[in-house]
C-alpha positions as CSV (number, residue, x, y, z in Angstrom):
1,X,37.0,40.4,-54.4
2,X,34.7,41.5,-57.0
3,X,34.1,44.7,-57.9
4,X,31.6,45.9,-60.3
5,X,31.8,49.5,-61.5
6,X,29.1,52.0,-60.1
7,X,26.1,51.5,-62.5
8,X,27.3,48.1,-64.3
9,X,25.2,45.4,-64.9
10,X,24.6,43.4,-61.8
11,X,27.2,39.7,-61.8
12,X,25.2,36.6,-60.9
13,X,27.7,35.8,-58.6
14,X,29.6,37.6,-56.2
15,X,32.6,36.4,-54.0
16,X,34.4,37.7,-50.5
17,X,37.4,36.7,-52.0
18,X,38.4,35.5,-55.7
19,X,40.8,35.4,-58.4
20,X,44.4,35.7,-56.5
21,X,45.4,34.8,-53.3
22,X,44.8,37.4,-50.4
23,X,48.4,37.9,-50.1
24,X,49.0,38.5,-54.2
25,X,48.1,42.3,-55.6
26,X,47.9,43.5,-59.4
27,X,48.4,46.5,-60.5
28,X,49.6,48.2,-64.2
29,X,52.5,49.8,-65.5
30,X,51.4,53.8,-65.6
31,X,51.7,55.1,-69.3
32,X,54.3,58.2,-68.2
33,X,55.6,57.1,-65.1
34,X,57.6,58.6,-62.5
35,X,60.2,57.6,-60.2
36,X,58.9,57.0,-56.7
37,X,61.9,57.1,-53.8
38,X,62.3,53.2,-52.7
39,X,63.0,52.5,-48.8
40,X,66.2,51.8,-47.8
41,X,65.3,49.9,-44.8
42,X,65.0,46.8,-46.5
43,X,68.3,45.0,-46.9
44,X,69.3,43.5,-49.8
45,X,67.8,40.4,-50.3
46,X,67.0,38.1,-53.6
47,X,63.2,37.1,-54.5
48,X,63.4,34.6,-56.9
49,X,60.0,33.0,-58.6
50,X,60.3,29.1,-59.1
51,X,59.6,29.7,-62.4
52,X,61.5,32.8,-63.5
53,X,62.6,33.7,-66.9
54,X,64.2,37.1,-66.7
55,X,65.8,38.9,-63.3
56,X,66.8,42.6,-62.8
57,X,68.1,44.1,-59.7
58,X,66.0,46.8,-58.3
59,X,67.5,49.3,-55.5
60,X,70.0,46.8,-54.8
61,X,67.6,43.9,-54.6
62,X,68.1,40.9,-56.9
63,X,64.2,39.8,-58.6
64,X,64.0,36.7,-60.8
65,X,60.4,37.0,-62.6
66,X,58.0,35.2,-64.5
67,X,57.6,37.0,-67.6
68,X,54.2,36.3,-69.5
69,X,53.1,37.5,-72.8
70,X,49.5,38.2,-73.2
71,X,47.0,39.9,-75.3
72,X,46.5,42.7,-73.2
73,X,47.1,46.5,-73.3
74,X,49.2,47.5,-70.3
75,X,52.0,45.7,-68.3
76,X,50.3,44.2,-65.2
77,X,52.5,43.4,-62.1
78,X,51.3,40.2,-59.7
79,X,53.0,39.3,-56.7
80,X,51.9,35.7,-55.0
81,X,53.1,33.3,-52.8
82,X,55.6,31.9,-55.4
83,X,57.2,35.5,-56.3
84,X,57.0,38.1,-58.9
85,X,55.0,37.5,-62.2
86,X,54.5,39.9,-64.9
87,X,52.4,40.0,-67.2
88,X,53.1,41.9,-71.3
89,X,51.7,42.7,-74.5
90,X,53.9,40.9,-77.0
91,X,54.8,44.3,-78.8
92,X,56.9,45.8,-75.3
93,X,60.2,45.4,-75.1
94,X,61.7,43.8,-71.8
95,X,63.5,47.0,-71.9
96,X,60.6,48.7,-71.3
97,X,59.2,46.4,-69.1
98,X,61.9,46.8,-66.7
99,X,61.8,50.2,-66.9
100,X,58.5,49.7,-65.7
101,X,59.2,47.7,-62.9
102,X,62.0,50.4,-61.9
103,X,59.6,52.9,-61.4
104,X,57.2,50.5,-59.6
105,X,60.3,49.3,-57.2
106,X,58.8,50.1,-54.4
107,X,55.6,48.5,-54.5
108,X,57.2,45.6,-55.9
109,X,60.0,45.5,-52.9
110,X,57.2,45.4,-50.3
111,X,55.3,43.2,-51.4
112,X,57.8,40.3,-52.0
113,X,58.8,41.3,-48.5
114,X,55.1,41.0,-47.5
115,X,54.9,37.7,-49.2
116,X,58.3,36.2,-47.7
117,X,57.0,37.1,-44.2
118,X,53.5,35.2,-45.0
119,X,55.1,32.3,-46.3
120,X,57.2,32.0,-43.5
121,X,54.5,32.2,-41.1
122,X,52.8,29.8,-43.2
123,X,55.5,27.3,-42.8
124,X,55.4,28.0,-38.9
125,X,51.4,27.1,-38.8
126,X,51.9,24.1,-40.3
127,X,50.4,21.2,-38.7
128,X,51.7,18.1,-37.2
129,X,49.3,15.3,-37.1
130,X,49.5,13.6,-33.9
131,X,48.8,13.1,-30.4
132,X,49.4,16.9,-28.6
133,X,48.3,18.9,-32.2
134,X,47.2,22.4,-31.9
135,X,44.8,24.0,-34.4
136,X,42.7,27.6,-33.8
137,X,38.9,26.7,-33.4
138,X,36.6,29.7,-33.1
139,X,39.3,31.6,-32.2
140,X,40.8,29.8,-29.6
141,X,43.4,26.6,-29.7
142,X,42.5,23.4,-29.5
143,X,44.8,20.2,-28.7
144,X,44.0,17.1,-30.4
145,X,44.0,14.0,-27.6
146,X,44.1,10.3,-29.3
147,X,41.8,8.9,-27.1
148,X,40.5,5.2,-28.0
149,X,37.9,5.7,-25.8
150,X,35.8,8.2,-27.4
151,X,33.5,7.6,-29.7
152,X,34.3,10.1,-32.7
153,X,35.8,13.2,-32.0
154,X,34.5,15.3,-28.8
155,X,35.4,18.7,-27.9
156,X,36.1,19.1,-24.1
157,X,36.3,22.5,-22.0
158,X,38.4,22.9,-18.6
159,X,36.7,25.5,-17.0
160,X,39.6,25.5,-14.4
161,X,42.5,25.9,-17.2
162,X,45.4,28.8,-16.2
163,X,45.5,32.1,-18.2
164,X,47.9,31.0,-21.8
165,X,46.9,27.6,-21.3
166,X,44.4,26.4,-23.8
167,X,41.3,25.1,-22.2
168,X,40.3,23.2,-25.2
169,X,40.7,19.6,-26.2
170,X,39.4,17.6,-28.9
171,X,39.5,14.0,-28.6
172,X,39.5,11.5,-31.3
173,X,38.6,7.7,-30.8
174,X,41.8,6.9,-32.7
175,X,44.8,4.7,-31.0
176,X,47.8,6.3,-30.5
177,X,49.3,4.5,-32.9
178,X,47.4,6.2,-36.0
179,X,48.6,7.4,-38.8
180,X,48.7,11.6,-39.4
181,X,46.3,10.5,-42.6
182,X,43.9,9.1,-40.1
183,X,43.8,11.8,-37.4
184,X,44.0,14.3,-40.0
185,X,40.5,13.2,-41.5
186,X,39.0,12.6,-38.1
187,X,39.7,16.6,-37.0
188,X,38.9,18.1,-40.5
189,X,35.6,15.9,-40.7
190,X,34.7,17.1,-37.1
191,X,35.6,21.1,-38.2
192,X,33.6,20.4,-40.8
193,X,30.5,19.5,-39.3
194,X,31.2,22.1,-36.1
195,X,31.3,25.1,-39.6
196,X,27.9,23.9,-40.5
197,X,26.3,23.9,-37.2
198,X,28.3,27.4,-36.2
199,X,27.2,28.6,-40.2
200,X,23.7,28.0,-40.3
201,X,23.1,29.4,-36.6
202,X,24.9,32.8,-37.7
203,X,23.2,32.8,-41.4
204,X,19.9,32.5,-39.5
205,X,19.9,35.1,-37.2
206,X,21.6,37.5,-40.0
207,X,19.0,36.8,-42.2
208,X,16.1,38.1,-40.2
209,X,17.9,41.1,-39.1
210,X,18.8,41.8,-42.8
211,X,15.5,40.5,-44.1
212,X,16.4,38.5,-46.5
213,X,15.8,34.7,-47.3
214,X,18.5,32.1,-48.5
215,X,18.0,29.5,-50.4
216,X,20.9,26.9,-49.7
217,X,23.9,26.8,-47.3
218,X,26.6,25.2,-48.7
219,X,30.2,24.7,-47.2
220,X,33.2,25.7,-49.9
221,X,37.0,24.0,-49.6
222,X,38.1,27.1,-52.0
223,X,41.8,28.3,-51.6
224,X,41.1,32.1,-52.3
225,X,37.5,32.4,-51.6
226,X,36.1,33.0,-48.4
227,X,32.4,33.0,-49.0
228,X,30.2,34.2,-52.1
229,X,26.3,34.4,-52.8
230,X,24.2,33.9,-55.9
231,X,21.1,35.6,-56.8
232,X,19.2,32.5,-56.7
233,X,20.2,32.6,-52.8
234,X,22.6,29.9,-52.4
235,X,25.4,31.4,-49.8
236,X,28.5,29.4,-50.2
237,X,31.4,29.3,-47.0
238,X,35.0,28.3,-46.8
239,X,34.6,25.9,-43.7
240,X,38.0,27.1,-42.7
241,X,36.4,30.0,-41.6
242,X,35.6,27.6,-38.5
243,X,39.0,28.4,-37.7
244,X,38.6,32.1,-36.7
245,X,36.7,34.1,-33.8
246,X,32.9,34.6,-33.7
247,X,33.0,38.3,-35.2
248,X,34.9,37.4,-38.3
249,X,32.5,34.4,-39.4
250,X,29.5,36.7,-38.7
251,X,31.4,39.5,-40.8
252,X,31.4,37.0,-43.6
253,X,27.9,35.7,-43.2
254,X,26.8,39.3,-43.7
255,X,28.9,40.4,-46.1
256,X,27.5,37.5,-48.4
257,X,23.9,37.8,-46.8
258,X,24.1,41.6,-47.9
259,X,24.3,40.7,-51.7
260,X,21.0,39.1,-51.6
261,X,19.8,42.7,-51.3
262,X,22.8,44.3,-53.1
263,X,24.5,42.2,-55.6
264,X,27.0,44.4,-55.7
265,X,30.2,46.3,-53.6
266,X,28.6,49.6,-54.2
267,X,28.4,51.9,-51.1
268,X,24.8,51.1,-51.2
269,X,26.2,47.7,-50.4
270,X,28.5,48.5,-47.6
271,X,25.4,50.6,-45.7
272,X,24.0,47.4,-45.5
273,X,26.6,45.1,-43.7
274,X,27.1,48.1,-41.4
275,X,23.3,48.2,-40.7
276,X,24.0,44.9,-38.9
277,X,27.7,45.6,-38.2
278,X,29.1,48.8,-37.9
279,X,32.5,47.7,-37.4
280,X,32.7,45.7,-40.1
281,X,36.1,46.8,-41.2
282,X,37.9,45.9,-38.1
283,X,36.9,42.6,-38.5
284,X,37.5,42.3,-42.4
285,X,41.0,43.5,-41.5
286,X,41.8,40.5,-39.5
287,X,40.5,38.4,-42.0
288,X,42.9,39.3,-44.9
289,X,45.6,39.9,-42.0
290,X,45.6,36.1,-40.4
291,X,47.6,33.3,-41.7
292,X,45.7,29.9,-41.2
293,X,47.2,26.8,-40.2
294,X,48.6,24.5,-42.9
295,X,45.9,22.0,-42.6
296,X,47.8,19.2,-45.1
């Protein structure tokens, strides 16, 4: 997320989301560090980066790291969905970079840990192309029906469905013989047009309670953007978004609405989205807490 010092001059663009993956955090090396106590409730476990050029053991814990040397003044710890990367000036010593890294165990520890888990889930979410799919669509699941007989893709409702059975069904004029390539482009062109529809519904009633005006709605395929606005108006969305619940989608639509009257993150800023919603933050904590489908 962007996040312009108080008083700095105003970006041009702003984004819900940029840069690394929600999962991945950076932080620095601290210039006269001290030894933080590590938890011991994590067994011992080895994170290993695909692409790892050094490895240390840290409070029992085997790490294999990317080690990158860059022109830059402190050493800067990422951890993304492929493991641990770090980041040096050319003049520290690995010696001291691992020193570093001790004294930072602890956040390093959890968030591989973090990042393990959401890979995993990832891997779960992962979807299947075929008749009897499931995907989340506005919050709720949807099962994808090859039917020959429609024309398109149709969303149908059982009114009548039991409680934990889901009452949604999509079906695609496809024969059950297609390919996953097929139905696959059938459901993500009919999400696609259902994110518009939902998008430019929410942006409209948003923008006349916020009093703004935008200029263009635009849907985004961005892998670690959500939403972001320009100051020339154009609002750009992830259509994945179509994925989750009313209240998060309207939580991005404001948030990105909100920067056409401050293009900023300022507190200033965050007055406004909670003019419109003033539990924002429960719904921007689902938002970095949920781990979409796999989509292919």
């Amino acid at each position: 997320m962007v996040r312009p010092a108080s008083g700095s001059r105003e970006p041009q663009q702003l984004s819900l989301f940029s840069g690394e993956s929600p999962s991945s955090a950076t932080v620095a090396a601290p210039a006269t560090p001290s030894r933080p106590e590590v938890g011991r409730s994590l067994p011992p476990v080895a994170f290993a980066h695909p692409r790892s050029t050094h490895e240390l053991v840290l409070d029992g814990h085997r790490v294999a790291y990317a080690l990158r040397r860059a022109k830059r003044r402190t050493i800067g710890f990422v951890v993304g969905p492929e493991g641990l990367t770090v980041s040096a000036p050319r003049w520290v010593s690995v010696g001291e970079i691992e020193a570093a890294l001790r004294e930072k165990a602890r956040w390093v520890l959890r968030k591989l840990a973090e990042q393990n888990e959401r890979n995993a889930r990832l891997q779960q979410a992962k979807v299947e192309w075929r008749d009897g799919a499931s995907l989340p669509f506005l919050g709720e699941t949807v099962i994808v029906v090859l039917d020959p007989r429609a024309t398109g893709a149709v969303l149908h409702t059982d009114a009548d469905a039991l409680p934990g059975v889901p009452r949604l069904t999509l079906h695609v004029g496809l024969p059950q013989q297609a390919s996953a390539a097929q139905i696959r482009d059938a459901v993500h062109g009919w999400l696609q047009r259902q994110a518009r529809r939902v998008f430019e519904e929410r942006c409209g009633h948003f923008a006349q309670r916020l009093g703004v005006r935008y200029t263009r709605l635009s849907l985004s395929s961005a892998q670690t953007r959500w939403g972001s606005a320009s100051a020339d108006g154009s609002i750009r969305l992830n259509w994945r978004l179509i994925h989750f619940a009313l209240p998060i989608i309207d939580y991005v639509v404001a948030h990105e609405l909100a920067h056409l009257r401050e293009m900023n993150h300022s507190p200033r800023f965050w007055d406004v989205v909670r003019s419109v919603l003033p539990d924002y933050e429960h719904a921007r904590g689902r938002l970095k807490e949920t781990v979409l489908p796999d989509l292919g």
